[in-house]
N, C-alpha and C positions, 0 to 999 in steps of 0.2 A: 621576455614574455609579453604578447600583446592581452593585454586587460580592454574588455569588453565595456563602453558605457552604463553598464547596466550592474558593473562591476562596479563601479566608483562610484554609483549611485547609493550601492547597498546601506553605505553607514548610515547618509542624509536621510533615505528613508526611515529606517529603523530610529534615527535619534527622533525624528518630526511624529512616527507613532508613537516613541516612547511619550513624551511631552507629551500628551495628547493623556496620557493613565495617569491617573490619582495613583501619587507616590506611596512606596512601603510604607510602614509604619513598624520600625525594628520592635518596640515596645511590646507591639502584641505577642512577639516570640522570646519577649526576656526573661520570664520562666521557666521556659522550656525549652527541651534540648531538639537540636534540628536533627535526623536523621542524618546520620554521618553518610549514607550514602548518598542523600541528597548536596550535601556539601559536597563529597569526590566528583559530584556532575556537573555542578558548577563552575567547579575551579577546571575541569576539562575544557569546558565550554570557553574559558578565560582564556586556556591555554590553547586551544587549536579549533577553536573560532573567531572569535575576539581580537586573537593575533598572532604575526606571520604568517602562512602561508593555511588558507581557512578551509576546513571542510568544506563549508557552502551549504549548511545542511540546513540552520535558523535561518528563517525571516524577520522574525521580530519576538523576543525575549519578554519574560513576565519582571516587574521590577523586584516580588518580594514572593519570590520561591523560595525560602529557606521560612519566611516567616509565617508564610501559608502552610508548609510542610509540617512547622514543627508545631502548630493549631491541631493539624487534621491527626499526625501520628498517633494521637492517644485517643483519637473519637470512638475507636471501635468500630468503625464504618468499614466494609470489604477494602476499600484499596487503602484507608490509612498512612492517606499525606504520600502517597508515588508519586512520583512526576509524570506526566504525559504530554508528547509533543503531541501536536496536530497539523496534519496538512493545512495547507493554505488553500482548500475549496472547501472546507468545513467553515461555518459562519462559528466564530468565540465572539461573545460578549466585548471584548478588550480591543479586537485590531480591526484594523478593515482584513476584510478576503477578497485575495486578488487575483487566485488563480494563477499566479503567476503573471497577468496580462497589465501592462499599464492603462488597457481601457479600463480598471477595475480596483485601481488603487485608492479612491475617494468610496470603495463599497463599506464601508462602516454602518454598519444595519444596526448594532449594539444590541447584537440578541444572539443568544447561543438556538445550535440545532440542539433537536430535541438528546441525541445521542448525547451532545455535551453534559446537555442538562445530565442525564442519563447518570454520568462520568464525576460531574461535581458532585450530587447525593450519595453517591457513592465515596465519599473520601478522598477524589485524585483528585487533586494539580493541575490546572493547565499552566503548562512552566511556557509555553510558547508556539508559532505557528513552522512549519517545516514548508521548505524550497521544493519545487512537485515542476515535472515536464509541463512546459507551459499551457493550460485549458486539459492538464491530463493527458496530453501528449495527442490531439486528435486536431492538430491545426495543419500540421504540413506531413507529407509521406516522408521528408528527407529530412527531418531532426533530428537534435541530439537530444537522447534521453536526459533528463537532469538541468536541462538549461531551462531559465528565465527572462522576461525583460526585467522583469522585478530584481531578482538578487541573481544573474547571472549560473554559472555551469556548479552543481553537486557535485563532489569528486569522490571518487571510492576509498574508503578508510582504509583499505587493506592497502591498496596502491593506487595514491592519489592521479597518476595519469590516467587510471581503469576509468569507465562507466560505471555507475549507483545505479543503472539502469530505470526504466520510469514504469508509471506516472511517480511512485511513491516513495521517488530519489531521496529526499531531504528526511523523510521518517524512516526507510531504510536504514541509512546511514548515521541519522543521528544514533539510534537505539546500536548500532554496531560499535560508533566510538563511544559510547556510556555516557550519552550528554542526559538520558532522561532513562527512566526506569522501561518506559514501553509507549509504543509511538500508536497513533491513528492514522492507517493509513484507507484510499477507495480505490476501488477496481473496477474495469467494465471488463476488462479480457487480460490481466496477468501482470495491473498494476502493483497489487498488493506483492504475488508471489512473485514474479521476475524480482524486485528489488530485494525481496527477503534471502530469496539463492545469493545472488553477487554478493551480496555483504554481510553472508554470513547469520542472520538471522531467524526468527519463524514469524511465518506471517499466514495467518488463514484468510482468504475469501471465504466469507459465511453463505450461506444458504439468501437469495435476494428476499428479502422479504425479513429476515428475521433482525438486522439492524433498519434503523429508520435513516430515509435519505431526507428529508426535508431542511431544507435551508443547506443544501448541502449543492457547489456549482453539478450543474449535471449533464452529462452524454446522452445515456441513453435509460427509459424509462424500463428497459426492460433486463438490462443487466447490472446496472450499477445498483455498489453495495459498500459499504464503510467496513474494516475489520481491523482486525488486532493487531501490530508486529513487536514483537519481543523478543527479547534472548534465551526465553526456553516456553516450551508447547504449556507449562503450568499458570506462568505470567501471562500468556496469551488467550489462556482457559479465564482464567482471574477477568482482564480488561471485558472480556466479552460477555461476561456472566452480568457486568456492570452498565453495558452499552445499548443489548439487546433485549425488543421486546416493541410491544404495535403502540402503534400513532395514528390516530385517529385524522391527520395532515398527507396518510401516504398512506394508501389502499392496498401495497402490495407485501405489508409489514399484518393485515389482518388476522393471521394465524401465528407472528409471531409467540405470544405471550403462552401457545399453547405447548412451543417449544423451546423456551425460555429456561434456565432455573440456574442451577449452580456449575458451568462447565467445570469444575474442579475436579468436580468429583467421582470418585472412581478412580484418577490417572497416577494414583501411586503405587496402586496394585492390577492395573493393567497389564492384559498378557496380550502375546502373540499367538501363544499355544492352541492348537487348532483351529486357527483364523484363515480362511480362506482367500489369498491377494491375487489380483492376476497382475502380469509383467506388462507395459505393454513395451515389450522388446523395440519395436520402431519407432519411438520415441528418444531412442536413444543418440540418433545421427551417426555420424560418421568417425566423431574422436574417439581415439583409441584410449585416450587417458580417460573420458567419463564414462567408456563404458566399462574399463577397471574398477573407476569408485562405484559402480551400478552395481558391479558383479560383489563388490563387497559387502555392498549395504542388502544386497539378495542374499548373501550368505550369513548375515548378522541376523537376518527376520527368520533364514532357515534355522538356524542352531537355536534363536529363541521360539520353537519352536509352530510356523507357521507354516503352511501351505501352498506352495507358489504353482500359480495357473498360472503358462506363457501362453499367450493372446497374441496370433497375429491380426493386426489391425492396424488401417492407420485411415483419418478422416478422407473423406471425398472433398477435394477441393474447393465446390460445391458450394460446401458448406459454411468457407471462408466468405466465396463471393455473396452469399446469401446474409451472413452475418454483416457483412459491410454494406451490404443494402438499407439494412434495418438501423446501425449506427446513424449514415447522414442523414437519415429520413427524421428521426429521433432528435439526435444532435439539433438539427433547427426547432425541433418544436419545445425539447424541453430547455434550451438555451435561451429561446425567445421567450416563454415563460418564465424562468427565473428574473432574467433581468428585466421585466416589464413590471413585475409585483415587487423589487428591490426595493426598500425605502429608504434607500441611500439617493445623496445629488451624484450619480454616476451619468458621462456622457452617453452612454451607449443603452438603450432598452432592446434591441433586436441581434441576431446572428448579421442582419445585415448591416448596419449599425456597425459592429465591430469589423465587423471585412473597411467600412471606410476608415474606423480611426485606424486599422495599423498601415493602411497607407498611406494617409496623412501622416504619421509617425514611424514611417518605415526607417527613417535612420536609426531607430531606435530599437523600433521591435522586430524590422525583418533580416535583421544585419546578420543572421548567418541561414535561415530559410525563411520559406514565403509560406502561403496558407491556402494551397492548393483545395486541400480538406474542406476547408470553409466555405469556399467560393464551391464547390459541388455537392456541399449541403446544401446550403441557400436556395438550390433551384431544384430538389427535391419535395415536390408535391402532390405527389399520385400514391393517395392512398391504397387504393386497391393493390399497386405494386407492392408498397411500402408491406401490405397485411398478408399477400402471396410469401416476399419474404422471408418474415417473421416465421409463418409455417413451416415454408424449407426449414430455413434453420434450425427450428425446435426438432421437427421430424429429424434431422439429419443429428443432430447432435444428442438428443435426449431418448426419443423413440426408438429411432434405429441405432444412437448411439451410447450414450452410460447407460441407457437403464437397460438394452437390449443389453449390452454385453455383461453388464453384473449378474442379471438373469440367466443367459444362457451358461456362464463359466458359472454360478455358483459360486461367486467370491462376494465380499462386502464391503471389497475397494480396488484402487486402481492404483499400481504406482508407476513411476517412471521420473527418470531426470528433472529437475522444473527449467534447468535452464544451461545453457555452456558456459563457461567464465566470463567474467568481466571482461567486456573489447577496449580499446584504447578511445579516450573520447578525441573525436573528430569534429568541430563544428564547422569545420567548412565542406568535409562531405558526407556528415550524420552519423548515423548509426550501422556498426559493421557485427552484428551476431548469429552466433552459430544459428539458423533461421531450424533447419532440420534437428532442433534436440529439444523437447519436451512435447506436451499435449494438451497444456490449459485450458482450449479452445474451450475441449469439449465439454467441459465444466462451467467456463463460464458465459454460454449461450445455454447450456441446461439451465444456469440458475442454482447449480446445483454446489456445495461446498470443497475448498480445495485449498489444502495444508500445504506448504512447503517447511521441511526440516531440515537446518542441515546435517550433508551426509560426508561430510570432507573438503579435499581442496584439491584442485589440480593447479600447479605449481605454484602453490600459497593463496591461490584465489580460490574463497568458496564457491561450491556447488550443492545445490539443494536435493531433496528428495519430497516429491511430492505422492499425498495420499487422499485422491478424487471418489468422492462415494455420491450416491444418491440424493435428490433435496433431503433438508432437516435431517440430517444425518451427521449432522457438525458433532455433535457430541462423539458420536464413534470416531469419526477421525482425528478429534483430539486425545482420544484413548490409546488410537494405533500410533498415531506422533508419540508418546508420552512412551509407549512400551518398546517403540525404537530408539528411542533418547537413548536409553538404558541400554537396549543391547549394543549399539552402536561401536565399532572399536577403531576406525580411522579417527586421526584429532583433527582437529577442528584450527582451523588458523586464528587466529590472535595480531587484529590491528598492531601495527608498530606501535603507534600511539601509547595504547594501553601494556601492551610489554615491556617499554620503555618504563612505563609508570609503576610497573609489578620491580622491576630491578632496584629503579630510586630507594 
């Protein structure tokens, strides 16, 4: 097996962060008892990442999670000592964030985003930082989801050859092997939900505006968004109830607080009963095995009594080309912003900036693709194009697209596939996925929220089920997740890992 530099790098790094954190202190937990769930994460994390043959899902580990855990367990606080990983574009107080990129491994700002903050008042844990497609996966067209220069290639818990798919590879995955109770993962267009389909978890993209992006690395100002991934739509209700709400640092969180409150609530007695859904049928692609698990999880929402509108539709490609206007135009500006106000010694303050260091360091960081991406950001700077667009896109995805079609069918959501199975990771010729099977797009250039559930497995590999509604509409669609949980009747596959561990 050829191991990647960036592979053998991993431990140096993490031991040189660790040394860098004021040590546990057992004491403070020697009354109290640690959450035995939090110990079973632990000792996961010992066992299949730590050593032989590693998920790839940590960057860099907290030294006294068990001792923070067993503090916060009795505070009465909503999360109550949980564990949470967090991607590595989220600034934690404890590491550098590095985005995956070695231009960005000395970024130690020693300041959480506001989100974190958000996460610590609340009672959770930051038990540690989660492996992400390197820059969120918008450096090169020909990547592998999951890989890093940092800590190298994610691997899928279900079937470590698979893709973890990206950007939110490492928090997917981790929260799939049960290294932490529920992960942080960001999205600009189906980082959250591609990852949470392949491996088997729930992962919502919220509504843009209602989590705060600040201090958070960023793509684009118009679609990125921070959100929950979990092992069930309730934990995921929970995290987000604790994360979300406006910041006075990011204009586009303004009306958060107005849509804020307890997503919990309601989703135990959520129905489907007289709920009007439309299908979008072509979203489905061409496999014959996920449109079986579609046709089931359609028959699951019908017998729990719902309302299925089929919707033929499928986006104007249009609206692709248009969205990817608005990302490189974006990409340079909020990229060169972030790292220009960075209060870390980082070499790099600009997008162009880092186009030189990974040339300078290409042995390093271009050893399986290049950064085509970047180099045709950088020379995006015609506004007026940039704000033409922006408009297509909205108009095509939002106007004429979810809110037009919710309107006209008379439904209150959208479902369809979120994604085809995990493909085999490839880093010498990137990424190979079912391209024809799902619709995220159009949710996430609306801005608008989108749940993925899982709904099964095709040949032991999960596959999600996604439910795209309206902006500020996240509370409903954690309703409609939570009432499909339950009707639900295909199983759900079970990491080796942790089956092995249910046998012991």
């Amino acid at each position: 097996m050829t191991i990647s530099p960036a592979r053998i790098a991993l431990p140096l790094l993490s031991l040189a962060i660790a040394l860098t954190l004021p040590q546990a202190r057992p004491a403070q937990a020697r009354d109290l008892a640690v959450p035995p769930e939090v110990v079973a994460e632990q000792e996961r994390i010992r066992r299949h990442e730590d050593a032989g043959e590693a998920i790839g899902a940590i960057i860099a580990a907290a030294l006294d999670v068990e001792a923070q855990a067993a503090k916060l367990a009795a505070s009465g606080r909503p999360l109550a000592g949980r564990t949470v990983l967090v991607k590595d574009n989220v600034e934690t107080r404890e590491w550098p964030t590095t985005a995956g990129s070695l231009a960005l491994v000395a970024n130690d700002t020693r300041r959480d985003a506001p989100l974190i903050a958000r996460l610590r008042a609340a009672g959770g844990v930051v038990s540690g930082k989660t492996n992400l497609s390197e820059w969120a996966n918008i450096r090169s067209t020909r990547s592998t989801s999951g890989w890093s220069a940092v800590s190298g290639l994610t691997r899928n818990p279900h079937a470590p050859t698979r893709n973890s798919c990206g950007s939110s590879s490492g928090s997917g995955a981790a929260v799939a092997a049960g290294f932490a109770w529920a992960a942080i993962g960001t999205e600009t267009d189906g980082s959250i939900t591609c990852p949470a389909s392949v491996n088997g978890v729930v992962g919502l993209k919220p509504t843009v505006g209602l989590v705060s992006r600040t201090h958070v690395v960023p793509i684009s100002s118009s679609q990125d968004t921070a959100g929950p991934m979990a092992r069930s739509v309730r934990d995921a209700a929970l995290l987000l109830s604790a994360i979300a709400g406006s910041d006075p640092l990011d204009p586009a969180t303004r009306d958060a607080d107005a849509h804020r409150g307890d997503f919990t609530a309601g989703l135990d007695d959520a129905s489907l009963q007289g709920v009007r859904i439309g299908v979008l049928r072509k979203a489905v692609g061409s496999r014959k095995d996920v449109a079986a698990l579609f046709d089931a999880a359609l028959a699951d929402m019908r017998r729990a009594g719902a309302e299925l509108v089929e919707i033929d539709w499928q986006p104007d490609p249009a609206m692709g080309e248009a969205e990817y206007a608005v990302l490189l135009y974006e990409l340079r500006e909020t990229i060169d912003a972030y790292l220009s106000a960075s209060p870390a010694a980082i070499p790099v303050r600009s997008l162009a900036e880092v186009i030189d260091f990974n040339a300078a360091n290409a042995d390093r960081e271009m050893t399986w693709f290049g950064q085509e991406i970047f180099e045709q950001a950088v020379t995006k700077t015609d506004r007026e194009a940039y704000l033409k667009a922006r408009a297509d896109s909205l108009r095509m995805a939002r106007t004429e697209g979810l809110d037009k079609l919710l309107a006209d069918n008379r439904v209150v959501a959208l479902v369809a596939p979120t994604a085809g199975p995990a493909w085999t990771s490839d880093l010498v010729n990137g990424d190979n996925y079912a391209s024809d099977i799902g619709m995220g797009s159009i949710a996430a250039i609306a801005g608008a929220p989108h749940l993925s559930v899982p709904m099964g497995a095709v040949h032991d590999l999960p596959i999600g089920l996604s439910f795209m509604g309206p902006a500020w509409s996240d509370h409903r669609m954690l309703k409609l997740g939570a009432a499909y949980e339950r009707a639900r009747t295909p199983p759900l596959p079970v990491p080796p890992m942790l089956a092995a561990a249910k046998s012991d």
